[in-house]
C-alpha positions as CSV (number, residue, x, y, z in Angstrom):
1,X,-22.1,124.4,11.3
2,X,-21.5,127.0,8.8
3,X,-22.6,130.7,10.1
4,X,-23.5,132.9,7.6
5,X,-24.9,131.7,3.8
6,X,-23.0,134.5,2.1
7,X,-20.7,134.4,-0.9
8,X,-18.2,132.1,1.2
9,X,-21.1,129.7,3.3
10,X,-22.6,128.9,-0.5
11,X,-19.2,127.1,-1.5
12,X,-18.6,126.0,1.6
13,X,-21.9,124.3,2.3
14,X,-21.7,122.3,-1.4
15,X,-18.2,121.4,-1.5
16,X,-18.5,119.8,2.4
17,X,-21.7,118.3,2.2
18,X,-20.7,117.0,-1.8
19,X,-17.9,115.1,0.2
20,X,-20.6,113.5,3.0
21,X,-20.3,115.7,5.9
22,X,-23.7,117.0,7.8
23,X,-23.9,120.2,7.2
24,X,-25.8,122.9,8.8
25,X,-26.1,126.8,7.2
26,X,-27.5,129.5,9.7
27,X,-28.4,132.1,7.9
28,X,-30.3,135.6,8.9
29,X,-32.1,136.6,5.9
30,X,-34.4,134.9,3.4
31,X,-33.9,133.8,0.0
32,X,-32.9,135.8,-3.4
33,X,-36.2,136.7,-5.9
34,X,-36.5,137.3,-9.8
35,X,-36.2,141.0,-9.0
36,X,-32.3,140.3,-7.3
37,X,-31.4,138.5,-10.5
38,X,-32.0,141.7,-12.9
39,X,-28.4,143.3,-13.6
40,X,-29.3,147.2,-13.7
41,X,-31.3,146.6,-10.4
42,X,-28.2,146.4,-8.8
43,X,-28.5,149.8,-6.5
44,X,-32.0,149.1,-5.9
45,X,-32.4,146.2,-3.5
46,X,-35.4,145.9,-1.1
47,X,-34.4,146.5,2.1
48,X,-34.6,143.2,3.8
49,X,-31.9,141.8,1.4
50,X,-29.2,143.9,3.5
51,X,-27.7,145.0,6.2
52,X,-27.5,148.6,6.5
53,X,-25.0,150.2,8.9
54,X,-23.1,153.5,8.6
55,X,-19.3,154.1,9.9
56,X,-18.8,156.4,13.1
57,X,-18.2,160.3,12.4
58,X,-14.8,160.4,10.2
59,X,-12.9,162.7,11.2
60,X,-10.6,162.9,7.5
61,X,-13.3,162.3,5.4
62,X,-16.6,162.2,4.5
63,X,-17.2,165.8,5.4
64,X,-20.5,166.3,2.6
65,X,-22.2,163.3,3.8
66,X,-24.6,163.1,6.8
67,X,-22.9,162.6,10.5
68,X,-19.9,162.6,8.5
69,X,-20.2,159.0,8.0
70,X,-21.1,156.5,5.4
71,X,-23.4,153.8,4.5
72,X,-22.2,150.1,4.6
73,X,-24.5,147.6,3.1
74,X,-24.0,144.0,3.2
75,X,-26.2,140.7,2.1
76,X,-28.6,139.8,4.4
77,X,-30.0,136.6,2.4
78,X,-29.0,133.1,1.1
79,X,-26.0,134.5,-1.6
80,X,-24.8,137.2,0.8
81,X,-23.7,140.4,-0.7
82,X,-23.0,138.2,-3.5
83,X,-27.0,139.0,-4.5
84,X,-27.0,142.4,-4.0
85,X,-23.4,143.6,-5.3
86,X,-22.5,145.2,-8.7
87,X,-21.4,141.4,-10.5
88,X,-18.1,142.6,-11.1
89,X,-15.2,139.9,-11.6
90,X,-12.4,140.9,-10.2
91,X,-9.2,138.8,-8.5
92,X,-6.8,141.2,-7.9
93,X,-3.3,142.0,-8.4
94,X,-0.7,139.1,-8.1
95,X,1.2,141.1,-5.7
96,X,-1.3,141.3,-2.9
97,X,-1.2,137.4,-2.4
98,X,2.8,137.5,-2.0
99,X,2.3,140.2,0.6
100,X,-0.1,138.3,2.5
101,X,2.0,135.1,2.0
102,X,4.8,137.8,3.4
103,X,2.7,138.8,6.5
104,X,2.6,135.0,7.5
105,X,-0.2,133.7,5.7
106,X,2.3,130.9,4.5
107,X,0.9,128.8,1.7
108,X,-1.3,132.0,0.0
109,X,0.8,132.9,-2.4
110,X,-0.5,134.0,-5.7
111,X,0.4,130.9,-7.2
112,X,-1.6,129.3,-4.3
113,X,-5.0,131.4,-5.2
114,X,-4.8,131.5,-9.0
115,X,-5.5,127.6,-9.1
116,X,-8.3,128.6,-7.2
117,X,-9.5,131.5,-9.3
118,X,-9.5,128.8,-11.7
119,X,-11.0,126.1,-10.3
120,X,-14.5,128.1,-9.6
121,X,-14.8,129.9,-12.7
122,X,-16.0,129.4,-15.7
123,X,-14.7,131.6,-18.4
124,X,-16.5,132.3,-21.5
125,X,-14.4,135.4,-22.8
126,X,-13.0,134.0,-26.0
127,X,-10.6,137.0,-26.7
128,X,-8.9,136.2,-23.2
129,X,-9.4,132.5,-23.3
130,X,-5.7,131.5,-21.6
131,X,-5.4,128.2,-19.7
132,X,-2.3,129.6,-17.5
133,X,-4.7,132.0,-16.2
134,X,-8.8,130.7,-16.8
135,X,-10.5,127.4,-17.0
136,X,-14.2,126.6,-17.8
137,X,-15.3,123.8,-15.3
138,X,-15.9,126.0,-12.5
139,X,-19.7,127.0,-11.3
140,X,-19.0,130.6,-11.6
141,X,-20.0,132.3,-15.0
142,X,-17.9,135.0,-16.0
143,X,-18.8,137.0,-19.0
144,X,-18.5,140.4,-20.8
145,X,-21.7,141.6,-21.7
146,X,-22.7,142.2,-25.4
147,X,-25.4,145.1,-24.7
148,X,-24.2,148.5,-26.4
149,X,-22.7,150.9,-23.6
150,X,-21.7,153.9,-25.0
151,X,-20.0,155.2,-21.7
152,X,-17.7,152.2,-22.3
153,X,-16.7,153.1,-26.0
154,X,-16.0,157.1,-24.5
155,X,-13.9,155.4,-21.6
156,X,-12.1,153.2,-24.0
157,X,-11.3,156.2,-26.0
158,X,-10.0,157.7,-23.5
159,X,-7.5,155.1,-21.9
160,X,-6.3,154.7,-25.9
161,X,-5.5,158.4,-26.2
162,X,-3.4,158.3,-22.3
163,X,-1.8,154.9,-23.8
164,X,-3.6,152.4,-21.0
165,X,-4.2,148.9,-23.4
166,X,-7.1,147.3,-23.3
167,X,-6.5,144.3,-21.7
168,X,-7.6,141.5,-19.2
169,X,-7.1,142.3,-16.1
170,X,-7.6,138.9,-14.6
171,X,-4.8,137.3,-16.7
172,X,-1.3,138.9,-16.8
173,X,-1.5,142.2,-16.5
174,X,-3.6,144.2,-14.1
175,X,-3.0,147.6,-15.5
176,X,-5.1,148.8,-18.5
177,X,-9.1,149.4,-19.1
178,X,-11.5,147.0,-20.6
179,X,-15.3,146.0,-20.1
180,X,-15.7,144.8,-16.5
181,X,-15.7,140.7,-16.4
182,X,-18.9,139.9,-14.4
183,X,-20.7,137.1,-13.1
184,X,-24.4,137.4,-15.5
185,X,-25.3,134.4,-17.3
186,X,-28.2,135.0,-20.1
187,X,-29.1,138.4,-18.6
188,X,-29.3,137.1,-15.2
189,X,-27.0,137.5,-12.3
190,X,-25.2,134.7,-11.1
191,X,-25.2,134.4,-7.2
192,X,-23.6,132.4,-4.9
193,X,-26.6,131.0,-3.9
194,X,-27.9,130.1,-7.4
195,X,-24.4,128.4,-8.4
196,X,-23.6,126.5,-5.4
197,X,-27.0,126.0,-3.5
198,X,-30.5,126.2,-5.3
199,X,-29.2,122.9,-7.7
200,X,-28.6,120.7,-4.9
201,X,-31.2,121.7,-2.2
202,X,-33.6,118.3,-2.0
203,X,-30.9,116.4,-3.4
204,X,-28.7,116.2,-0.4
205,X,-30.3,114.5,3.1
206,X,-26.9,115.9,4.7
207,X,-27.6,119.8,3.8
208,X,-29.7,121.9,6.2
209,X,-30.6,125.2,5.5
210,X,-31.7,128.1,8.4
211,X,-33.6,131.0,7.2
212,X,-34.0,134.1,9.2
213,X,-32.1,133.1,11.7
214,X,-29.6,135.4,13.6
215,X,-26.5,133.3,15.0
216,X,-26.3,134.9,18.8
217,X,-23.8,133.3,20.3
218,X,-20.5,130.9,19.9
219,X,-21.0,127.7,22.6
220,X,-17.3,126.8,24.0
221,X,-16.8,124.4,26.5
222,X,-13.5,125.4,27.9
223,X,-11.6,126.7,24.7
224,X,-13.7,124.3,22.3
225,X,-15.9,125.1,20.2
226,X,-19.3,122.9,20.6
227,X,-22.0,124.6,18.8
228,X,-23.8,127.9,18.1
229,X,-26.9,129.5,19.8
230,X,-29.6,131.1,17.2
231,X,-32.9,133.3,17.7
232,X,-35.2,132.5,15.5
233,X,-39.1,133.9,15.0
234,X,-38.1,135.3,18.5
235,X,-36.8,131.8,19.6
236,X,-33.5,131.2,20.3
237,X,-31.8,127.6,19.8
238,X,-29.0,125.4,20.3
239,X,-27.5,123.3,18.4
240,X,-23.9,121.2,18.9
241,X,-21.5,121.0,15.9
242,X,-19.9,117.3,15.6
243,X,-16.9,118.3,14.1
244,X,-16.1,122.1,13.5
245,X,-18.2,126.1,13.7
246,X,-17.0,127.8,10.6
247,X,-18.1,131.6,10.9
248,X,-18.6,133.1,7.2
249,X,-20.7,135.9,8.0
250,X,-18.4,138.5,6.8
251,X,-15.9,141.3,7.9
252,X,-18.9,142.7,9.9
253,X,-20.9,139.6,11.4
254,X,-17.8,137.4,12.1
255,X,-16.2,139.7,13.9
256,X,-19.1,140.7,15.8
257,X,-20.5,137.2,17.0
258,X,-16.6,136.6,17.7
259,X,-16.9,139.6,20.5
260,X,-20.2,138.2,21.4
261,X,-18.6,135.2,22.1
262,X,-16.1,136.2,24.4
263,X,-13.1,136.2,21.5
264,X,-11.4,139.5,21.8
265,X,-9.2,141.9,23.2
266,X,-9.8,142.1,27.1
267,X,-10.3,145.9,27.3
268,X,-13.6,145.6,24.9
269,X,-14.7,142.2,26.0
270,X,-14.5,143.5,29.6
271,X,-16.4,147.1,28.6
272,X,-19.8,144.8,27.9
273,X,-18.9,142.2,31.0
274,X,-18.3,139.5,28.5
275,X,-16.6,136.9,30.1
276,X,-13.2,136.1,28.0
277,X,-12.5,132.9,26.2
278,X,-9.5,134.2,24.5
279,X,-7.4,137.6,23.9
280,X,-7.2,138.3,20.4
281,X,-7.2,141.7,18.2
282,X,-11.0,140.7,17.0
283,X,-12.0,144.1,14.8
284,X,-8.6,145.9,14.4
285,X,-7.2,146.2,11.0
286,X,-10.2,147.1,9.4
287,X,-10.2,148.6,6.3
288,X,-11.7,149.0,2.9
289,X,-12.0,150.3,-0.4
290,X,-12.2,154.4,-0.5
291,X,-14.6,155.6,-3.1
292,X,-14.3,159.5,-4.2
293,X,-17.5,160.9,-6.0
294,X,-18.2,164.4,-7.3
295,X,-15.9,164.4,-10.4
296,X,-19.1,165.3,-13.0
297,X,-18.9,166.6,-16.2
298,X,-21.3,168.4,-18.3
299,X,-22.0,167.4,-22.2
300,X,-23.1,169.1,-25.2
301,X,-24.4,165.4,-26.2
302,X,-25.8,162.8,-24.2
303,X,-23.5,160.2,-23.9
304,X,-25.7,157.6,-22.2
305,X,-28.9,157.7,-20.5
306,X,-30.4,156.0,-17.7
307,X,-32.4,152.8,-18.9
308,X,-34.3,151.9,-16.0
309,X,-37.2,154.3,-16.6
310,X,-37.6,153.2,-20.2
311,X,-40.6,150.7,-21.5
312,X,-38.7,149.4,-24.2
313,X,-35.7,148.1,-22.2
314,X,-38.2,146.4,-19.8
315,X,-40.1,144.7,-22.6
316,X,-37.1,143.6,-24.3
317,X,-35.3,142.2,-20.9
318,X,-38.8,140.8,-19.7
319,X,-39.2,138.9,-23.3
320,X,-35.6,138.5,-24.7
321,X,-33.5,139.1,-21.2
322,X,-31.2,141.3,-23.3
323,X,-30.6,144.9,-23.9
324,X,-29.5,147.9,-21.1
325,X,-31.3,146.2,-18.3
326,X,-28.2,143.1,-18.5
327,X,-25.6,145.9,-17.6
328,X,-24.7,146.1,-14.7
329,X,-24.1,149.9,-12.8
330,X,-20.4,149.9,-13.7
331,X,-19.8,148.5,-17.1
332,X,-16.1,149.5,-17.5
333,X,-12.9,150.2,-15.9
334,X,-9.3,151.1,-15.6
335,X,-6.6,150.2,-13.6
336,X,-4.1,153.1,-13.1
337,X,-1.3,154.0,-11.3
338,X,-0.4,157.1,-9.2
339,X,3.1,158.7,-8.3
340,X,3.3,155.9,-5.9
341,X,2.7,152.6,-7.4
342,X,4.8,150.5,-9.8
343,X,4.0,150.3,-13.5
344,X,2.8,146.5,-12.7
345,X,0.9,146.7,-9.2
346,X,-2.1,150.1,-10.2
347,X,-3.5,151.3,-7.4
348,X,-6.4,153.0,-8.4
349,X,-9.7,152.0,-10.4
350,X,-11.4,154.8,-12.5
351,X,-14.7,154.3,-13.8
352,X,-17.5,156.2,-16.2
353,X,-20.6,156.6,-15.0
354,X,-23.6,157.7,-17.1
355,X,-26.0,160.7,-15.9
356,X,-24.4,162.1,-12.3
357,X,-25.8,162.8,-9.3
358,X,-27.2,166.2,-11.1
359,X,-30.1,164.2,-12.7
360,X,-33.3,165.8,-10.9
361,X,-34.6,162.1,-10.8
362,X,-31.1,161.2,-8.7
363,X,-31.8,163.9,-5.7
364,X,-33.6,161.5,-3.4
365,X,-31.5,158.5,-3.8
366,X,-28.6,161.1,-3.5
367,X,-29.7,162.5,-0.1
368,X,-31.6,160.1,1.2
369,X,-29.7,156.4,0.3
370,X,-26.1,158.1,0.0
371,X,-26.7,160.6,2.5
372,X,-25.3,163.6,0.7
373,X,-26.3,166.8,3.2
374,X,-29.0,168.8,1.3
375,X,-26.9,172.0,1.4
376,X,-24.3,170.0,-0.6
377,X,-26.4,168.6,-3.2
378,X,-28.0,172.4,-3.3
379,X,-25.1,173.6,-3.9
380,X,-23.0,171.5,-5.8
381,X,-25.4,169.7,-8.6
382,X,-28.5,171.2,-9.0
383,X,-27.6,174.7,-10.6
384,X,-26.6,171.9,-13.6
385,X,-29.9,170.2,-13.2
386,X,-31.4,169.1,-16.3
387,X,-27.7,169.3,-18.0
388,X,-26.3,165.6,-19.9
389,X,-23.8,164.4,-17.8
390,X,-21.5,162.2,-16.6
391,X,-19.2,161.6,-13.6
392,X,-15.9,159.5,-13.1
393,X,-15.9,157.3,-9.5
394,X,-12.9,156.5,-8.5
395,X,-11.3,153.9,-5.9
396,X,-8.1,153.5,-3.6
397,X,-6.9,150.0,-4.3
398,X,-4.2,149.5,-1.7
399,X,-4.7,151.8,1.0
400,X,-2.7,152.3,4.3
401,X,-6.0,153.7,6.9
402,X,-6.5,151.0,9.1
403,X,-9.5,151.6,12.0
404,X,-11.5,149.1,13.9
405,X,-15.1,147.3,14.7
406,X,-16.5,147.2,18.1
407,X,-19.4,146.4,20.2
408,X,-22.0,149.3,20.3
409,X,-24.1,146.8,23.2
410,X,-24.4,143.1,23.9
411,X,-27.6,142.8,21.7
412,X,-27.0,141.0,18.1
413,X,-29.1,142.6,16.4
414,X,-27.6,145.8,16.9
415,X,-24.7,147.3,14.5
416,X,-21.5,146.9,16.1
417,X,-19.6,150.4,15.7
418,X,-17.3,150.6,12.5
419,X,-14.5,153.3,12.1
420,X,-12.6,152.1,9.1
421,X,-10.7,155.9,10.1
422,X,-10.7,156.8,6.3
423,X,-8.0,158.9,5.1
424,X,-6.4,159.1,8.2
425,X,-2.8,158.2,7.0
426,X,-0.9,160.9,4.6
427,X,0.1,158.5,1.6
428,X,-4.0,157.6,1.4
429,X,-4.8,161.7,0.4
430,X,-1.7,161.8,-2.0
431,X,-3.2,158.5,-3.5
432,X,-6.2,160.4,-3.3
433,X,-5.1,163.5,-5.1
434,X,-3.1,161.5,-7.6
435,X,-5.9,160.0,-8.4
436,X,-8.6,162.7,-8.8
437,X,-5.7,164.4,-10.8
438,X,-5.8,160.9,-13.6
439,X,-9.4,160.5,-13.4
440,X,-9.5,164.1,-14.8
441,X,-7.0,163.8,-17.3
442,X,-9.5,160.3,-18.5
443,X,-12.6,162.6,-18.6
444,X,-10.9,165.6,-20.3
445,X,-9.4,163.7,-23.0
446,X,-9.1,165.6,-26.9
447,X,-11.6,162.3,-28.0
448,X,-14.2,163.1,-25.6
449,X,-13.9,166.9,-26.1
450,X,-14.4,166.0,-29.6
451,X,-16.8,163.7,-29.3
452,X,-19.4,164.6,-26.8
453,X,-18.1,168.7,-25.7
454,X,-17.4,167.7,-22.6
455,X,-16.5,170.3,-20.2
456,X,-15.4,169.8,-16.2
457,X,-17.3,171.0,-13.4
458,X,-17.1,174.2,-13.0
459,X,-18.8,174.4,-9.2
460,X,-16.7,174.3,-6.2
461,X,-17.7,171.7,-3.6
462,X,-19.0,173.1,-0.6
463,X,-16.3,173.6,2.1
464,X,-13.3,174.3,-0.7
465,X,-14.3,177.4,-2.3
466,X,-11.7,179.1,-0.9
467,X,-9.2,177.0,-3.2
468,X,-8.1,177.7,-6.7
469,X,-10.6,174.8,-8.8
470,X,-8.9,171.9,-9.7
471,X,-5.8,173.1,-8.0
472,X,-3.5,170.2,-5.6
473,X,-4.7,172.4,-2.3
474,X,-8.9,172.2,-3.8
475,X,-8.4,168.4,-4.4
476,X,-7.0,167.8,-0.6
477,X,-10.2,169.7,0.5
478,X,-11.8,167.4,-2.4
479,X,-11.0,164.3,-2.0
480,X,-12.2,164.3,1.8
481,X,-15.9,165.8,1.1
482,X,-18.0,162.7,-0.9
483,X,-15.9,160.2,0.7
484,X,-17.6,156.9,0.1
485,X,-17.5,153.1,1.3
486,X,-16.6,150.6,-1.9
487,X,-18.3,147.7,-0.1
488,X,-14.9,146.3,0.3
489,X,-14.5,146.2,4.2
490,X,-11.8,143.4,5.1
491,X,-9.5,142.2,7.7
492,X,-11.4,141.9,11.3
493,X,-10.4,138.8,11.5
494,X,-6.5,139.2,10.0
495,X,-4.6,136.2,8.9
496,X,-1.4,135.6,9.8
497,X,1.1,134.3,12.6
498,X,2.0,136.6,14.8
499,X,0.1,138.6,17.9
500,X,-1.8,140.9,15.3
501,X,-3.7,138.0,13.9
502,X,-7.0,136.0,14.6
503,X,-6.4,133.3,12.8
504,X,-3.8,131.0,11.3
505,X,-2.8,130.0,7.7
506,X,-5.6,127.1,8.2
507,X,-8.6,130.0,9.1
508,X,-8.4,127.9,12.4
509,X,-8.8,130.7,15.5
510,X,-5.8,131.2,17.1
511,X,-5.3,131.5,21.4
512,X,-5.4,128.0,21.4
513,X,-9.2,128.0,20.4
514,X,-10.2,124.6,19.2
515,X,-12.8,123.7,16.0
516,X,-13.7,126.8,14.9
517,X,-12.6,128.7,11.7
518,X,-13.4,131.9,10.2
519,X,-14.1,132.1,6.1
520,X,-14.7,135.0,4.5
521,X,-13.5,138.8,3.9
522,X,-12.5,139.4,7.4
523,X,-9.3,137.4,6.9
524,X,-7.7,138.9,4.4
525,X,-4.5,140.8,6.5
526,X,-4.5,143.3,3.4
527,X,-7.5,144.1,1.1
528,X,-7.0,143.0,-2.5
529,X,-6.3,145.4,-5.8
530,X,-9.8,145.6,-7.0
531,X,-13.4,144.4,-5.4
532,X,-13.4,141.3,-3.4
533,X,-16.7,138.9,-4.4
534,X,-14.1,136.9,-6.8
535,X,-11.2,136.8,-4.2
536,X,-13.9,135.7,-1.6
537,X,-15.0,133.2,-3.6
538,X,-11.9,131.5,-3.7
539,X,-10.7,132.1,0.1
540,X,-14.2,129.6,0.5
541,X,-12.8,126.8,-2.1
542,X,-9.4,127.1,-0.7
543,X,-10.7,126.7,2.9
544,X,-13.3,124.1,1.5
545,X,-10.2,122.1,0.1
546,X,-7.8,122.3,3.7
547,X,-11.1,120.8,6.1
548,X,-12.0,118.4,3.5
549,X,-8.2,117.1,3.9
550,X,-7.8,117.4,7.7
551,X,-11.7,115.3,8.3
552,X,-10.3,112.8,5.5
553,X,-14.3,113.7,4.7
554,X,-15.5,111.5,1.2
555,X,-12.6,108.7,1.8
556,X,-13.9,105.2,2.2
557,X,-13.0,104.1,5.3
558,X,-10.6,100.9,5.5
């Protein structure tokens, strides 16, 4: 029983039942649509494709947004977030896999993953084409897109004139800027569920797909695992695993069901009177990607505008599915490092944006989907209303904050509470600053001066007025106002080997738990140098790889 028909439960569910085992995929949501499959479309999901929770009041951060908090979305539908993310190809930095191979993940080293990477890709980048490091027989797409961008070319010119190469990041050296490697096919995203499920449903008597089904409850008899209780159209079920429950519904679901389940530590199990199967730190180490916003520029020139509310694009995706509708939002990138990384292991991620949150057309997704308070917005971007623009996101690749997920009540369809505790360790705001500091040095290079006029912000943000613009003591105030989630939430479920950890080097639970694993983000002890679909992806095949060899499943008998 696989729970959860995300990004990892795709791969999972082909590779097991492609070797004969009965499998069975509970899933909570429904299936992906023509509209999911639309690049630019990315940040404009219906509803029912995710889940939509928001962290706890931060007390470091998020200080512009609403309740102080943030918005966490996640896939709720067969694909997982792998349907509803921004496409973007990333594995990470070889470094992260030795560390977690370090923490006791013995036997995920980077040498481990890359054959991995490998094996589920298929890479059609001729300029990067390297067997050491790519291979083309895997189900997985990957691609740069060939629609014009100029907010690429200005980024480009900028890393050339600070002396970043252009590289490929997924090969040998992570540090440089490029196009983002993503997985579209022919102007169509590539999904989890579209490479590894939609070609063999029919086809394969041993496959069983749930829909809209919410996994309640883990069934143990003793310490076992036997099977998993589901509510469906208000009706909840039982049904008995033969051989193994694999939870992959993510850093958030897994967890969660985990607690539900009586698999956690005793103070929290004993909060909600759930009776205890086994003490385990179920929801510490949780962590993710920190996005700053609110670096915006003004131009003389447009750089780039917004295609989704022109006719042409539409006509020429709908007919041709080409042009600015096959971009995804982020186009381009650069790995950089700050004052405290090594020349080899960037710990930051810049990226252009085109228009900013100043476009009069952005205000209600602004307020109402990000959750930036209305004073803020007031304040901050619409005396530039109407202005071209552009702004520079940045991300925290490696950083130290750790907080934790527990039970809000005992009812599953209820958010757990999430305090990822962002910014709450001293190194993670000098990363911060560092970082604000070389994102402005890439949007006030000579070449875009030139170019486009550009000229920074010259607006306080709300709250640091009292602080010289631009200075180290306005960027501290800075960094912690439009603090934002990267989608990147990891490590609920830590791997490892020692008391810290859920689950072993196998994904098996730990506390002497028998024939249940956990597969998907949650594991990861550290989260990796850049976003996670890819790294995901190959946690799944690896995973896929070590059950298929323990159930001898697909060997002829005798």
């Amino acid at each position: 029983i696989i729970v959860g028909g995300g990004t990892a439960g795709c791969l999972l569910a082909n590779r097991l039942s492609d070797k004969g085992a009965s499998v069975l995929v509970i899933e909570a949501g429904g299936v992906e649509t023509d509209f999911t499959e639309i690049p630019a479309f990315a940040n404009l999901q219906p509803k029912d494709t995710r889940w939509t929770d928001k962290t706890e009041t931060q007390k470091n951060a998020c200080f512009a947004l609403n309740g102080n908090g943030t918005y966490w979305l996640r896939g709720k539908l067969l694909g997982g977030s792998s349907v509803i993310n921004s496409m973007l190809w990333v594995r990470g930095n070889k470094y992260d896999f030795d560390a977690w191979e370090n923490s006791g993940a013995a036997g995920w080293s980077y040498e481990s993953m890359l054959e991995y990477y490998k094996k589920i890709e298929n890479f059609t980048i001729t300029k990067y084409m390297n067997p050491e490091y790519h291979d083309v027989c895997g189900e997985i797409p990957v691609t740069n897109s060939t629609a014009e961008s100029k907010i690429t070319d200005a980024l480009l010119k900028s890393c050339a004139e600070l002396g970043y190469p252009e590289n490929d990041y997924n090969g040998q050296n992570h540090t440089g800027c490029t196009r983002f490697q993503t997985d579209i096919f022919k102007g169509r995203r590539v999904s989890a569920s579209k490479a590894f499920i939609r070609k063999i449903v029919g086809t394969r008597p041993n496959l069983h797909i749930t829909l809209h089904s919410l996994a309640t409850k883990i069934i143990f008899d003793g310490k076992k695992a036997v099977g998993v209780q589901f509510e469906k159209n208000g009706t909840y079920r039982t049904i008995n695993a033969t051989k193994e429950v694999i939870l992959s519904a993510g850093t958030v679901g897994s967890a969660q069901l985990l607690l539900l389940s009586g698999v956690g530590p005793t103070r929290e199990l004993t909060k909600h009177n759930i009776t205890q199967v086994a003490q385990l730190p179920v929801g510490k180490n949780l962590h993710d990607h920190v996005v700053i916003g609110g670096l915006v520029a003004t131009t003389k020139t447009l750089i780039e505008s917004q295609v989704l509310g022109s006719p042409a694009e539409y006509l020429q995706y709908a007919f041709k599915a080409t042009g600015g509708f096959t971009l995804p939002p982020l186009v381009s990138f650069s790995f950089v490092n700050t004052s405290l990384a090594s020349p080899d292991y960037p710990d930051v991620q810049v990226t252009f944006m085109a228009g900013s949150a100043a476009d009069p057309e952005r205000e209600p997704y602004e307020t109402k989907v990000i959750g930036v308070k209305q004073e803020v917005y007031d304040k901050y971007y619409k005396p530039k209303a109407g202005q071209p623009t552009f702004n520079a996101v940045y991300l925290l690749n490696r950083p130290k904050s750790r907080g934790n997920l527990t039970l809000k009540t005992t009812n599953p369809h209820d958010s757990p509470l999430l305090d990822p505790k962002y910014l709450s360790e001293e190194d993670d705001i000098k990363m911060a600053v560092d970082a604000a500091k070389a994102t402005l040095q890439f949007m006030n290079t000579s070449a875009l001066r030139e170019e486009y006029g550009v000229e920074l912000w010259n607006i306080s943000m709300p709250g640091c007025e009292g602080h010289e613009l631009y200075s180290d003591e306005y960027l501290k105030c800075f960094v912690k106002q439009l603090t934002l989630s990267g989608y990147h939430f990891v490590g609920t479920c830590k791997m490892g080997n020692g008391t810290d950890a859920v689950v072993n080097p196998k994904l098996k639970v730990r506390g002497r738990i028998e024939n249940l694993r956990v597969v998907d983000a949650s594991i990861m002890p550290s989260v990796v140098s850049g976003n996670i679909m890819a790294t995901v992806y190959a946690i799944a095949a690896k995973a896929s790889d070590m059950i298929i060899e323990e159930h001898k499943l697909g060997q002829i008998a005798g």
